[in-house]
N, C-alpha and C positions, 0 to 999 in steps of 0.2 A: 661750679667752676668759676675763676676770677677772671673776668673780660681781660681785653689785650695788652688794654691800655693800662689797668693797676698791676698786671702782671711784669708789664715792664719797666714801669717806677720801683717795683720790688727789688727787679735785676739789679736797675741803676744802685738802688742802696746800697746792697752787696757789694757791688765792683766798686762803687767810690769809697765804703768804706775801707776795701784793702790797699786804694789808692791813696786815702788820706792816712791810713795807717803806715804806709813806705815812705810818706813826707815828716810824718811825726817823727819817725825813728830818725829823721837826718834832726830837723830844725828841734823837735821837744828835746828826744836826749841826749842829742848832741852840740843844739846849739847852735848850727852850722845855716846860717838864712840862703834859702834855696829858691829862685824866681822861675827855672827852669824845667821844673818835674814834668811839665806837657808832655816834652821831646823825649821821656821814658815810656809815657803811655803811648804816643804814636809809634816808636819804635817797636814795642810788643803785638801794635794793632796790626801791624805793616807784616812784622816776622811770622805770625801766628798766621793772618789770613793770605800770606803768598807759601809758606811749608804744609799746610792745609792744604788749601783748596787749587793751589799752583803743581804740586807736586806730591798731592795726594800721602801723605805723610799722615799718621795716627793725630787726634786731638791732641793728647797730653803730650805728646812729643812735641807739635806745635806750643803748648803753654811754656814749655821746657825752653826751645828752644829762642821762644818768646824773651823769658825772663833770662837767661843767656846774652842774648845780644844788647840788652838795653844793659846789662852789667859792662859787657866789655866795654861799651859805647862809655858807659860811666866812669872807665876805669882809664879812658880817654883823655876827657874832660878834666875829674878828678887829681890827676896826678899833675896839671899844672897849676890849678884851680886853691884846690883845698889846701895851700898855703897863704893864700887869703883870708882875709876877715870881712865879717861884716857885708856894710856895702859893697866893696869890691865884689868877694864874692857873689853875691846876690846879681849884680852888671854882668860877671861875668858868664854866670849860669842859665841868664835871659839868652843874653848872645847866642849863647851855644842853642838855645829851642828856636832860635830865628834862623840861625844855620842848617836843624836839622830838617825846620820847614821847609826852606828854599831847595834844600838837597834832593828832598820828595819829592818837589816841585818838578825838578828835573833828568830824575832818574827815567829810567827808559819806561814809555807809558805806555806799550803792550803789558807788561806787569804790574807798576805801581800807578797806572792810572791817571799820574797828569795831575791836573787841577782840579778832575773832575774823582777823582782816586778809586776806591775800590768798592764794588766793581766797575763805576762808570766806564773808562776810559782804561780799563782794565783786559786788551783782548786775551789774556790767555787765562781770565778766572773769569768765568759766567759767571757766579755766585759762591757767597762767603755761606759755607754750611754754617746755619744758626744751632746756638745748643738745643734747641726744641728738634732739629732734625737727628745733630750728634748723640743724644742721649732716649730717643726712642726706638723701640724694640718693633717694628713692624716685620723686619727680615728674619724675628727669629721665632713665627710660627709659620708652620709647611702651608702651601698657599691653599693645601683643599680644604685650611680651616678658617680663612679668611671669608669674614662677613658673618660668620656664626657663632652663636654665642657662647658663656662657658662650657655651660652644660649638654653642648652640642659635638663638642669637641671630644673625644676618647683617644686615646693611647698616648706618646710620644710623641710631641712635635720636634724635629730637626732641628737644629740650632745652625743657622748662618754665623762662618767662622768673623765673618767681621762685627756682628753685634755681640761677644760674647764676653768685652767688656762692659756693655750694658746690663746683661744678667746677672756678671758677678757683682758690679754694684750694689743691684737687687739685692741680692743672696746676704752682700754685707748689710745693706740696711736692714735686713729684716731679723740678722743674728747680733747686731747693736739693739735691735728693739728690744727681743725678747733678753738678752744679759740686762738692759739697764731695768727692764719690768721685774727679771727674777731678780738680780741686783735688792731692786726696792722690797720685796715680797720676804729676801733673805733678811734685811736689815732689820723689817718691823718683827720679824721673828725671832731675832736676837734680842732685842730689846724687851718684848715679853717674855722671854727664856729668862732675860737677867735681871725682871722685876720677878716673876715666879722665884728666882734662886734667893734673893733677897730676902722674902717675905717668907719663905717656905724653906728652909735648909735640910738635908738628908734625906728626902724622901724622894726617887728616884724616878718612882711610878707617878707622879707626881709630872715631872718631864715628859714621861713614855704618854700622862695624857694628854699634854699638851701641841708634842710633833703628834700625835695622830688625830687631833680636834682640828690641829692649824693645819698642815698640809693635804688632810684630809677632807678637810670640808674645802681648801681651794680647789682638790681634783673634782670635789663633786659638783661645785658651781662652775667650773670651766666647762663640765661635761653636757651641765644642764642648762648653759647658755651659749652654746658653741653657735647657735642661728643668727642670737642678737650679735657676738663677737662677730663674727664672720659679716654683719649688717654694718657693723660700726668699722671696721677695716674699709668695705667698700664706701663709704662715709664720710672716714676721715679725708682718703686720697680723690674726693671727688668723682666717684664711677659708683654709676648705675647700674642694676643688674644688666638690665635691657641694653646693655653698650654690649658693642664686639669685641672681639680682643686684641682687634688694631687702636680702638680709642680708649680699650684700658691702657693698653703698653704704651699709649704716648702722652699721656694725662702732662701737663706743665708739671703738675708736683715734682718731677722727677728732674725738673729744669731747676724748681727751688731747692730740693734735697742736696744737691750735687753743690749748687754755689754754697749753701750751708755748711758742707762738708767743708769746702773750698776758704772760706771765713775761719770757721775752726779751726781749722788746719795751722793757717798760716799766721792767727793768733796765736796759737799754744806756740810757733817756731819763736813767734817775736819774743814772747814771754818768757819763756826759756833762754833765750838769748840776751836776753837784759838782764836776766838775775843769773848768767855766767860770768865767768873772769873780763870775758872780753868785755860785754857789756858793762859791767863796772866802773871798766877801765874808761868807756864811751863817757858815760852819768860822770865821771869826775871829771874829766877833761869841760865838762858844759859846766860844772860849779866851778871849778879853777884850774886853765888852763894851767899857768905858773906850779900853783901849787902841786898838781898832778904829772908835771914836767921834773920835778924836785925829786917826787918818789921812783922816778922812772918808768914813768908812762909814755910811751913813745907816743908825742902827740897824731905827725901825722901819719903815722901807720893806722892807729886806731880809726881815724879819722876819715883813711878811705878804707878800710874796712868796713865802717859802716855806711857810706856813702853806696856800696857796691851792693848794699844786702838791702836796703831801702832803693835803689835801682831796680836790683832783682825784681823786688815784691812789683813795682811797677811797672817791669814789662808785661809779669803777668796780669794784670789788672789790663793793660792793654789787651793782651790775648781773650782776656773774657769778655770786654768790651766789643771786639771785633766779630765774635762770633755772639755777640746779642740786641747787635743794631744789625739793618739792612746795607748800608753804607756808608762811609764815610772819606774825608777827604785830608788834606795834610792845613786847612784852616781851621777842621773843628782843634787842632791841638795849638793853639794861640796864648798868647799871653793871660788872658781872663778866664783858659785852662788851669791855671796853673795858680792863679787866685784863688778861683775857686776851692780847688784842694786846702791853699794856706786859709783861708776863711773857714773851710771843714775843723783844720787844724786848730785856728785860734779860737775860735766858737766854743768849742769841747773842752778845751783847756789843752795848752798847750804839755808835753810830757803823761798826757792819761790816753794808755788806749780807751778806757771805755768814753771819756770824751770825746776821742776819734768815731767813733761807734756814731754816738750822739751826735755831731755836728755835721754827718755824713746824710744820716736820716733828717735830719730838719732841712740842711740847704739842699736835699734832693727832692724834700716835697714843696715844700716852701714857694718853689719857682710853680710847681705846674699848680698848686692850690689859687695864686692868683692870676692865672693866667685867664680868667673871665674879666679880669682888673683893664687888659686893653694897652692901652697906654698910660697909665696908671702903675702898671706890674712891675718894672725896677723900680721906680719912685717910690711906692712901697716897699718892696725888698730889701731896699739902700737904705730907708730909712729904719725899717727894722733893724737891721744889721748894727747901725750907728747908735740906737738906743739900746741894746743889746750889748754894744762896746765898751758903754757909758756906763750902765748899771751891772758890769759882769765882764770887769776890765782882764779878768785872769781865767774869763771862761764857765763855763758851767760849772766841772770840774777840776780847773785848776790843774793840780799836778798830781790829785788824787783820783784811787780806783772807785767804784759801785762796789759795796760791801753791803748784804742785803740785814739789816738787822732782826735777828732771831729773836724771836718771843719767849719771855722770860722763862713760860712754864716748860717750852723747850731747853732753855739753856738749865735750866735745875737737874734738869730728865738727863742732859750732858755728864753735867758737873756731879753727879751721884752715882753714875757711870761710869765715870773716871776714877773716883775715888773710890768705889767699889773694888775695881781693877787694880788698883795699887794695894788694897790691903791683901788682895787676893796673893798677887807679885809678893807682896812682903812673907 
């Protein structure tokens, strides 16, 4: 099991990188300099843990309504805003996260907590439920099997109707596992199907030996190692036999799976949304305004279009935020909030998600690796940063993706595959 402490620098990478991913999509493909993005993430932090834990409302409702509110809030801002350039903009975007501070400041503190925020000074939320509490399954074994272990347990345990979006989770992770397993298991057996057909043409039986050599010796190694699998399951997810099945169901794993899902997720939305029309329209408007005004690209439509879906992503990010710290207050979302992010941003390379990725992971670790430094720790960080700046002016990444380069003997094994297939086709 990973102590508290690396488990929640894990968090933090996650949540910052789909923070610094909501600031890319404004400033990389848009173009649009943004000093304000704090006041999305507090906005989310604020929505998520008062429809939660204030009014008892589902999580993903809370995330939902998280990344909701920091849109409209955006759509706010935006509409008088985003006809600015430049610095301007960027003044006026500060402004607005110093406004939504002070607003926090002093909205009514039985709810939002004051100075001291949530939960401090918070009377009507004792506590922000953590994803470690939202996504573990203790309510959904019957209690006379609590304390005992698997093999102590026999028949049907009850399912508690509020953990049963926990389960299905389960259910899904575990039918993603075995698709992408059988997935890979399908693939390497088409590709010896289609060197067998190559090298051996007409002969049928030939085939008939090979599905029953291949699929046949998998049943029988599955069959004859079902104790080590069944070891290596408990293995992988951290649990010991000798644990109960209150400390299987709440393993963290199931806190990383879920923000994993959560990352993926809202990657593939991004990705797909940039190499749509709209996003297009976004990417030209950032190479030339003018130009992309000519072909009739409504500048600022596009403009807060995407301004709202980079909002969005950040109130969620605040929503995961707020249920993965203990507390927080309306000063952690300050100006050096919001650097931080554009530092994520320009680090990576500005216009690369997987840049974003990258500059999310270094300036998340980066701070607590030297924090044995003292007063030493930003004097190093800043100086890092600046030779960093110096030697890798455009970023790690630049404005390209991670593309993993395939091994020749691989890409032969492709390309004789391919044209295999076409003469087949022909």
């Amino acid at each position: 099991m990973i102590n508290e402490y690396i488990e929640t620098i894990i968090i933090l990478i996650m949540i910052n990188s789909i923070f610094a991913l909501s600031l890319n999509l404004i400033i990389g493909f848009n173009g649009q300099f943004s000093l304000g993005h704090a006041a999305f993430l507090a906005i989310g932090a604020y929505a998520s843990a008062i429809v939660v834990a204030a009014y008892n409302f589902p999580f993903l409702i809370g995330l939902f309504v998280a990344g909701v509110m920091a849109a409209v809030l955006g759509l706010v801002i935006g509409v008088p805003t985003l006809r600015l350039r430049g610095d301007y903009l960027a003044i006026a975007t500060l402004g607005f996260a110093e406004i939504t501070k002070m607003v926090l400041l002093i909205m009514p503190e039985k709810i939002f907590g004051g100075a001291t925020g949530i939960p401090g000074g918070a009377k009507e939320i004792d506590k922000v439920p953590q994803l470690s509490d939202l996504l573990r399954m203790p309510g959904a074994i019957a209690p006379e099997f609590a304390g005992k272990l698997p093999s102590q347990c026999t028949g049907a345990a009850p399912v508690n109707i509020n953990q049963t979006m926990n389960l299905i989770f389960c259910f899904v992770w575990i039918i993603a596992t075995l698709i992408v397993v059988g997935y890979g298991f399908y693939a390497l057996y088409r590709w010896l199907k289609g060197t067998v057909e190559r090298r051996i043409s007409g002969k049928k039986w030939v085939l008939w030996s090979l599905r029953l050599v291949y699929w046949g010796g998998l049943i029988v190694l599955a069959v004859t190692n079902t104790k080590r699998i069944n070891d290596s399951f408990y293995g992988v997810f951290g649990v010991h036999r000798s644990h109960t099945w209150n400390s299987y169901l709440s393993t963290q794993w199931t806190v990383f799976l879920f923000l994993i899902v959560a990352v993926l997720l809202i990657t593939w939305l991004c990705v797909n949304y940039l190499r749509s029309t709209y996003g297009r329209a976004v990417i030209a408007i950032r190479e030339d305004e003018i130009a992309s005004t000519m072909l009739g690209i409504g500048e600022f439509k596009f403009k807060l279009m995407n301004f709202l879906v980079g909002t969005f992503f950040a109130g969620v990010a605040g929503g995961l935020l707020a249920h993965s710290i203990p507390s927080f207050n309306p000063f952690e979302f300050d100006l050096l909030k919001s650097v931080d992010a554009l530092l994520m941003v320009v680090l990576g390379g500005m216009g690369s998600i997987t840049g974003t990725f990258f500059g999310a992971t270094v300036l998340t670790i980066l701070p607590e690796a030297l924090r044995q430094s003292k007063e030493w720790r930003m004097v190093i960080y800043s100086l890092t940063l600046v030779l960093l700046m110096i030697f890798k002016p455009k970023g790690f990444f630049g404005s390209s993706e991670f593309s993993p380069k395939i091994p020749d003997f691989l890409r032969r094994l492709m390309d004789n595959r391919r044209g295999a297939k076409g003469a087949s086709d022909a």
